[in-house]
Jmol script that loads the backbone (N, CA, C; Angstrom):
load data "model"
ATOM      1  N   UNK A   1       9.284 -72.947-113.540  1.00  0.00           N
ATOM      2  CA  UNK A   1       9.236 -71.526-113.276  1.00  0.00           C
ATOM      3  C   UNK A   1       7.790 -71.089-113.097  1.00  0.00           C
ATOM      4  N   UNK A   2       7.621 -70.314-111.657  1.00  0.00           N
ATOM      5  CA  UNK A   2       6.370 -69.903-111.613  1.00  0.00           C
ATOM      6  C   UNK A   2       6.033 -68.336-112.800  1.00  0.00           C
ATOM      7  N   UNK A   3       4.716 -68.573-113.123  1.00  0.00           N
ATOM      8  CA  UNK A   3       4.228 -67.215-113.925  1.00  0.00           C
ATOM      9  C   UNK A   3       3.617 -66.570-112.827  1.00  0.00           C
ATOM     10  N   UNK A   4       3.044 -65.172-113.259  1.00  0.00           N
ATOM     11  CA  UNK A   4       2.145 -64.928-112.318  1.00  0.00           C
ATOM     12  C   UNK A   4       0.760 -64.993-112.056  1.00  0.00           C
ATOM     13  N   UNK A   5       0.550 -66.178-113.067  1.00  0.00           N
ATOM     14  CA  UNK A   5      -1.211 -66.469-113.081  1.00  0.00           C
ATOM     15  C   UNK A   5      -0.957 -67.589-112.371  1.00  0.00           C
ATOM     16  N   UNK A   6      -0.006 -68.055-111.839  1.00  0.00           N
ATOM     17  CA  UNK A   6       0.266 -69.146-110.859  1.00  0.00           C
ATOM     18  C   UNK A   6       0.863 -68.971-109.497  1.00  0.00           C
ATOM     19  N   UNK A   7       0.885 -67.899-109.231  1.00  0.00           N
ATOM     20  CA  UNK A   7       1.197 -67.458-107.827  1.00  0.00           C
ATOM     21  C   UNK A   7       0.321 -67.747-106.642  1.00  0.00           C
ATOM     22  N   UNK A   8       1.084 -68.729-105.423  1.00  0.00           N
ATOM     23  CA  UNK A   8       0.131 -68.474-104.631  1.00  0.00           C
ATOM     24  C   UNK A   8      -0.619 -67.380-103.819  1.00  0.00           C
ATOM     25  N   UNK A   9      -1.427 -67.430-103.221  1.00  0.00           N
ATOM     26  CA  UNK A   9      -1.765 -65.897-103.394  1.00  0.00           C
ATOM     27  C   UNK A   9      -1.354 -65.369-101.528  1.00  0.00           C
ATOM     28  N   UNK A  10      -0.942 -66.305-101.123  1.00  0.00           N
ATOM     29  CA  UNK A  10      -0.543 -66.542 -99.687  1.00  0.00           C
ATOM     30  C   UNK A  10       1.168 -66.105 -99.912  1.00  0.00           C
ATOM     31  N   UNK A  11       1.715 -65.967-100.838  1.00  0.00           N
ATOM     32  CA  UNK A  11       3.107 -65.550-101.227  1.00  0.00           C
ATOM     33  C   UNK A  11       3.100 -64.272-102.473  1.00  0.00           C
ATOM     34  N   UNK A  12       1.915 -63.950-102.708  1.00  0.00           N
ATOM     35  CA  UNK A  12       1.992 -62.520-103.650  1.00  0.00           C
ATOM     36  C   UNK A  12       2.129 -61.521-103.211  1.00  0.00           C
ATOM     37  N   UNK A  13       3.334 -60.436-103.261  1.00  0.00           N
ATOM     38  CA  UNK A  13       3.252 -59.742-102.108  1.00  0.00           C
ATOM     39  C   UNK A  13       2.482 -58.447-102.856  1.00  0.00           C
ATOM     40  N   UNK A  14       1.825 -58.199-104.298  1.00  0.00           N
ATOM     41  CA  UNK A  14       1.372 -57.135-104.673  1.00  0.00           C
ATOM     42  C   UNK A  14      -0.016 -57.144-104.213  1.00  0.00           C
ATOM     43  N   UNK A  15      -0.232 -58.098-103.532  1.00  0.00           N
ATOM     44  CA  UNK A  15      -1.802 -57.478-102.543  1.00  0.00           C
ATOM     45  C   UNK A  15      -1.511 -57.595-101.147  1.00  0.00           C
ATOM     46  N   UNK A  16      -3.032 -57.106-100.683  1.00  0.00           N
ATOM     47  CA  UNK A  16      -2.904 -56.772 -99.180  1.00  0.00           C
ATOM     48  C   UNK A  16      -3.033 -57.615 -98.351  1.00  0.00           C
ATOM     49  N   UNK A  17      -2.587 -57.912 -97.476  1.00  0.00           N
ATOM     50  CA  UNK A  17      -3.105 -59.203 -96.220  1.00  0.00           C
ATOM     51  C   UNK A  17      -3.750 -58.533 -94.680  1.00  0.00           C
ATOM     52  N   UNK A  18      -3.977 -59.769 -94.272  1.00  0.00           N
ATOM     53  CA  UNK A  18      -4.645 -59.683 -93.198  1.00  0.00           C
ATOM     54  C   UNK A  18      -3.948 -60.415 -91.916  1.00  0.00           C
ATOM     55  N   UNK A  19      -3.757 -60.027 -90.740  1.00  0.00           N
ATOM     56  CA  UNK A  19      -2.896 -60.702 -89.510  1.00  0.00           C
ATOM     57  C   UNK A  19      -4.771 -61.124 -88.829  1.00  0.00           C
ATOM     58  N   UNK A  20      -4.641 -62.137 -88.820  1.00  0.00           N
ATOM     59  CA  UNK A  20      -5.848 -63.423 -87.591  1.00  0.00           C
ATOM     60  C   UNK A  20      -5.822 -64.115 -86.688  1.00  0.00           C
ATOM     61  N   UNK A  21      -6.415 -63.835 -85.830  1.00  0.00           N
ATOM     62  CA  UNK A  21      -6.368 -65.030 -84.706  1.00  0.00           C
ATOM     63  C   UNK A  21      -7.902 -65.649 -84.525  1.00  0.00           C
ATOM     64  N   UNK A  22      -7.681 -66.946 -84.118  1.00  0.00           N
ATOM     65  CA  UNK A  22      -8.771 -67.710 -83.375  1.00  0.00           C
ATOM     66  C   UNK A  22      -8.480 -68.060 -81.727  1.00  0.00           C
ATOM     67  N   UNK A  23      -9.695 -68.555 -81.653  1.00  0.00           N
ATOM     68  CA  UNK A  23      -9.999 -68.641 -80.001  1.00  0.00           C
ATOM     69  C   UNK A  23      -8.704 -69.136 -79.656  1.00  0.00           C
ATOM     70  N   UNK A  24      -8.197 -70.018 -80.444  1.00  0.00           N
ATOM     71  CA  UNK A  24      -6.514 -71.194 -79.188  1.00  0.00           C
ATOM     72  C   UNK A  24      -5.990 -69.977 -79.446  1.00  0.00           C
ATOM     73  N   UNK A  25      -5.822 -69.182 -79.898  1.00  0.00           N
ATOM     74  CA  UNK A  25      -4.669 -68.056 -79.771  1.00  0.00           C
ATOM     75  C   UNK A  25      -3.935 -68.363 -80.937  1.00  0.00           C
ATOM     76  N   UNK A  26      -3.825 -69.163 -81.907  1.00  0.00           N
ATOM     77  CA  UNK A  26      -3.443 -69.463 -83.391  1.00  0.00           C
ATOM     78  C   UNK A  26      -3.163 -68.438 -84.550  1.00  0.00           C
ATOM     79  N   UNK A  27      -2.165 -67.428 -84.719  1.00  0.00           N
ATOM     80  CA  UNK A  27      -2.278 -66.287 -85.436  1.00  0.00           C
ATOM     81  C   UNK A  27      -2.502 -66.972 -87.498  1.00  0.00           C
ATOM     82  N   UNK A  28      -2.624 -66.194 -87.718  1.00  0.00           N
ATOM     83  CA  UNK A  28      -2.541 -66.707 -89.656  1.00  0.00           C
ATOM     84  C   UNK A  28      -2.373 -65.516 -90.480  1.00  0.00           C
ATOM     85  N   UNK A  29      -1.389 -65.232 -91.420  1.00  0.00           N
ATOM     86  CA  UNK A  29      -1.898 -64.550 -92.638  1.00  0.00           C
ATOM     87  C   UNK A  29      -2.964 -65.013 -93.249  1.00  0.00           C
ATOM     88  N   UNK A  30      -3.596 -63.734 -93.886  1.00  0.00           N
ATOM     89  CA  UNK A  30      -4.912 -64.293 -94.986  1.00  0.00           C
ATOM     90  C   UNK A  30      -4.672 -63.043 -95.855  1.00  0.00           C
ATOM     91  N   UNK A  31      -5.120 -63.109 -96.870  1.00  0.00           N
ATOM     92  CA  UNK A  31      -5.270 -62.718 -97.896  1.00  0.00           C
ATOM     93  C   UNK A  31      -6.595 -61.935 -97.472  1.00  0.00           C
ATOM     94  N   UNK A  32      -6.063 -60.249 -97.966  1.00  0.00           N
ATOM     95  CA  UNK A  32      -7.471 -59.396 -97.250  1.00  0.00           C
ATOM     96  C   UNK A  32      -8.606 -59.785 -98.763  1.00  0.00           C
ATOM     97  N   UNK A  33      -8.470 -60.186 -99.821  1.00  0.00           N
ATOM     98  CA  UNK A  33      -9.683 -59.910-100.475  1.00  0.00           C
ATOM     99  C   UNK A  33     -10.498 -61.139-100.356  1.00  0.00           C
ATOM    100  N   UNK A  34      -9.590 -62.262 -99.828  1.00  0.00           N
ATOM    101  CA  UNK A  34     -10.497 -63.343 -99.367  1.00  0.00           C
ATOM    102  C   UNK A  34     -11.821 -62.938 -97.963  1.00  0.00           C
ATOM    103  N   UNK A  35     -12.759 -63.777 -97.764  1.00  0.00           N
ATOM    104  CA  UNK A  35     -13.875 -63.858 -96.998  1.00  0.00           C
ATOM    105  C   UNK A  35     -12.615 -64.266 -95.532  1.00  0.00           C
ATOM    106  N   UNK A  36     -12.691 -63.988 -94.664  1.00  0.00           N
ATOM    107  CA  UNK A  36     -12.286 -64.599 -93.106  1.00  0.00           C
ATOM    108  C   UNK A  36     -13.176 -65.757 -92.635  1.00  0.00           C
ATOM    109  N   UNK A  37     -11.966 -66.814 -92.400  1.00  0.00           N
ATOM    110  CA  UNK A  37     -13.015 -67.568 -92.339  1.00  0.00           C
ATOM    111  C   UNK A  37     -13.470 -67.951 -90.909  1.00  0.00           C
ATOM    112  N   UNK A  38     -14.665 -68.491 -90.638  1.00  0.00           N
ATOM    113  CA  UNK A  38     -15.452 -68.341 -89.675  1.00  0.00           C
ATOM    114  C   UNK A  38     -14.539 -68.811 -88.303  1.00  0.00           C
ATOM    115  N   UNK A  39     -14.674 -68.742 -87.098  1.00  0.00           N
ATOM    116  CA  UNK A  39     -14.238 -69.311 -86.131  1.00  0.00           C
ATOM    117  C   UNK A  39     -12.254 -67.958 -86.014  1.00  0.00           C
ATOM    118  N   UNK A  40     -12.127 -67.235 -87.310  1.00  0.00           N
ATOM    119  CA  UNK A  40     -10.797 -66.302 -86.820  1.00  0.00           C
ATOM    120  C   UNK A  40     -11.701 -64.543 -86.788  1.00  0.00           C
ATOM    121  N   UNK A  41     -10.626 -63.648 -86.535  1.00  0.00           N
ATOM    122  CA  UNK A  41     -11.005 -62.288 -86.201  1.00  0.00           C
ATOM    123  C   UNK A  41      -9.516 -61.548 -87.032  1.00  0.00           C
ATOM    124  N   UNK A  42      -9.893 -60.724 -87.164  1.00  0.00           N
ATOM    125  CA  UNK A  42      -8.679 -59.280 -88.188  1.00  0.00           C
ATOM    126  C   UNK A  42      -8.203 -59.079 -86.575  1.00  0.00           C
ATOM    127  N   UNK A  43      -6.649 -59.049 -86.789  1.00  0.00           N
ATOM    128  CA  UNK A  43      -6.146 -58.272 -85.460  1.00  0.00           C
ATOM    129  C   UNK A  43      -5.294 -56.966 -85.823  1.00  0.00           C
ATOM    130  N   UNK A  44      -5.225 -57.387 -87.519  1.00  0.00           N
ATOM    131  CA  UNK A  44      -4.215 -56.286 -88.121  1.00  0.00           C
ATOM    132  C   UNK A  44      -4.493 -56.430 -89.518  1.00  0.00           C
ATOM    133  N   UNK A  45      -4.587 -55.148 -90.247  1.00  0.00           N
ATOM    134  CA  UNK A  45      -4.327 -55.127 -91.887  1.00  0.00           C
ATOM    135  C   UNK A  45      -5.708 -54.547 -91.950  1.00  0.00           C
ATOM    136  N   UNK A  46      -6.197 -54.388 -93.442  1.00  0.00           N
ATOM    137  CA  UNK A  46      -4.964 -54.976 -94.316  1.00  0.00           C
ATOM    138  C   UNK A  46      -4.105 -54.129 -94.235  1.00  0.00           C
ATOM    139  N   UNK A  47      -2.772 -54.737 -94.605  1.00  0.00           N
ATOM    140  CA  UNK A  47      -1.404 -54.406 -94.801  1.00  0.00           C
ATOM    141  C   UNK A  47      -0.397 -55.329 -95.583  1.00  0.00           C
ATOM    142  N   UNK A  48       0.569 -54.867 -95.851  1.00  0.00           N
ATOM    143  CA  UNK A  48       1.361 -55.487 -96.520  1.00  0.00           C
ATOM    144  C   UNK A  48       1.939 -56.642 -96.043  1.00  0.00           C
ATOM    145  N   UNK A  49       2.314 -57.679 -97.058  1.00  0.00           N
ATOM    146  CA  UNK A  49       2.527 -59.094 -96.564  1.00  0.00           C
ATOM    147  C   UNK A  49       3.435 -58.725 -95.208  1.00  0.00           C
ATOM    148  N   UNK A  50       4.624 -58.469 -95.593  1.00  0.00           N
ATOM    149  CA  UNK A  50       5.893 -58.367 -94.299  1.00  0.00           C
ATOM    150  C   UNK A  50       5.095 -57.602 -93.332  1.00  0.00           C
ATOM    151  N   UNK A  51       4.256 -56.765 -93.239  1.00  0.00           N
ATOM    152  CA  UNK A  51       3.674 -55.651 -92.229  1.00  0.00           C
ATOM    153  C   UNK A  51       2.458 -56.908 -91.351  1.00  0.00           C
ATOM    154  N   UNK A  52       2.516 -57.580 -91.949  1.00  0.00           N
ATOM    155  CA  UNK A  52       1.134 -58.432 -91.238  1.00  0.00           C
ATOM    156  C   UNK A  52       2.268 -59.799 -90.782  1.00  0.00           C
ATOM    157  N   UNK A  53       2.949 -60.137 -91.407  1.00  0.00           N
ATOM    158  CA  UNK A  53       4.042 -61.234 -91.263  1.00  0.00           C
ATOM    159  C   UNK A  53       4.821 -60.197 -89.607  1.00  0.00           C
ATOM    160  N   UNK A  54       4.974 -59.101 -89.579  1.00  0.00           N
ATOM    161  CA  UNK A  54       5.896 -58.708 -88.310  1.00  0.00           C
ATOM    162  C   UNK A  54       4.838 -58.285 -87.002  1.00  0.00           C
ATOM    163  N   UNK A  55       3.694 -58.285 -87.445  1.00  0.00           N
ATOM    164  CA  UNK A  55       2.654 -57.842 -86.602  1.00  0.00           C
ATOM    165  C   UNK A  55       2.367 -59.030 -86.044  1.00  0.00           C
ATOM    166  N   UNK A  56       2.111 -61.074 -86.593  1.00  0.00           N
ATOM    167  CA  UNK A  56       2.404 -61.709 -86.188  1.00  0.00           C
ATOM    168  C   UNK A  56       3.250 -62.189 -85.573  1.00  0.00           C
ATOM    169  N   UNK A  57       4.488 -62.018 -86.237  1.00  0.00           N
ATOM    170  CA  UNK A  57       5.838 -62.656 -85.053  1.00  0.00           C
ATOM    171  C   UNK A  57       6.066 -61.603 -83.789  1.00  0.00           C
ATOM    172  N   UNK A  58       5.226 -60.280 -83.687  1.00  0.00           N
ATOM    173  CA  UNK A  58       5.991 -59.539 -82.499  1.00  0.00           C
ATOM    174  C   UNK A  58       4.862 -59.862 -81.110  1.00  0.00           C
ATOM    175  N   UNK A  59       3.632 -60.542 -81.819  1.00  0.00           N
ATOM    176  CA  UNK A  59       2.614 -61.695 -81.010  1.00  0.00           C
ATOM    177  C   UNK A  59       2.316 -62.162 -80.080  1.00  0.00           C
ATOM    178  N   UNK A  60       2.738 -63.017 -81.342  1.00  0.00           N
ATOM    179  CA  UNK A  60       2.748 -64.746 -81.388  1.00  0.00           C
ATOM    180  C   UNK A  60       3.942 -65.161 -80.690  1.00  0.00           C
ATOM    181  N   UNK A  61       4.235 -64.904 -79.422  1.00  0.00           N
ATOM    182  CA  UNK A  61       5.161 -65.388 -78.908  1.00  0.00           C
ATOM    183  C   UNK A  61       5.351 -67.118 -78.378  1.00  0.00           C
ATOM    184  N   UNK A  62       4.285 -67.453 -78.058  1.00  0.00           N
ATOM    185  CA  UNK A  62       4.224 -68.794 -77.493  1.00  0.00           C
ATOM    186  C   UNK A  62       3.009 -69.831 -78.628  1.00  0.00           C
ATOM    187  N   UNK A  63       4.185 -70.855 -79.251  1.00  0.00           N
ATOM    188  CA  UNK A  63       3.143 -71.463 -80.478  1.00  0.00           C
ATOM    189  C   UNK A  63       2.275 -72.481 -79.707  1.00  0.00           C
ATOM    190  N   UNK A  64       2.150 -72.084 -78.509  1.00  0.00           N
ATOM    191  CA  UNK A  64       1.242 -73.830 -78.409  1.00  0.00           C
ATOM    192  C   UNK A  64      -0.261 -72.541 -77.989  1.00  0.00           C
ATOM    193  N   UNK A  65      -1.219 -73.804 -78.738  1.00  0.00           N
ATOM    194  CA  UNK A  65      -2.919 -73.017 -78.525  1.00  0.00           C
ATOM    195  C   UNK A  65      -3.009 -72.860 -77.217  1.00  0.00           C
ATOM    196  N   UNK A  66      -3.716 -72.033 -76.739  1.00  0.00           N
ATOM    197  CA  UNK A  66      -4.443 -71.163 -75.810  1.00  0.00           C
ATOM    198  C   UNK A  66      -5.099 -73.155 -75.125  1.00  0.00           C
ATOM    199  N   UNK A  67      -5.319 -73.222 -73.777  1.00  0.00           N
ATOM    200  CA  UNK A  67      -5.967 -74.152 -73.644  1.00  0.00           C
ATOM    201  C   UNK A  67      -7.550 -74.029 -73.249  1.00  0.00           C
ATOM    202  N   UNK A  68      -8.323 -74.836 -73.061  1.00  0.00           N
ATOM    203  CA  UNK A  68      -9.252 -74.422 -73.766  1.00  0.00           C
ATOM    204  C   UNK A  68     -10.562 -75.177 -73.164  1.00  0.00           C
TER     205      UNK A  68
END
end "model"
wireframe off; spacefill off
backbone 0.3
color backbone group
């Protein structure tokens, strides 16, 4: 059984996230109090997990990277 000092923080939904993309066109949740890491950009958030989770899937239509 998870506690909540063991939550990942990529599945906690009591903080805020962040919707990202990089150059291939690669979307990601992140965790807004984390640093972004170098090489992605904020396209959305912060916002709530599902709010950044639907801001990606309405997208991210095609999963293969951007070519390049």
């Amino acid at each position: 059984m998870m506690d909540d000092q063991h939550v990942n923080p990529f599945d906690d939904e009591r903080h805020l996230f962040l919707a990202l993309v990089n150059a291939a066109g690669q979307y990601s949740l992140w965790p807004a109090f984390r640093d972004v890491p170098a090489g992605w950009r904020v396209v959305h958030g912060p916002d709530t997990r599902a709010a950044c989770l639907a801001h990606i899937e309405s997208v991210w239509l095609d999963l293969m990277p951007v070519a390049g």
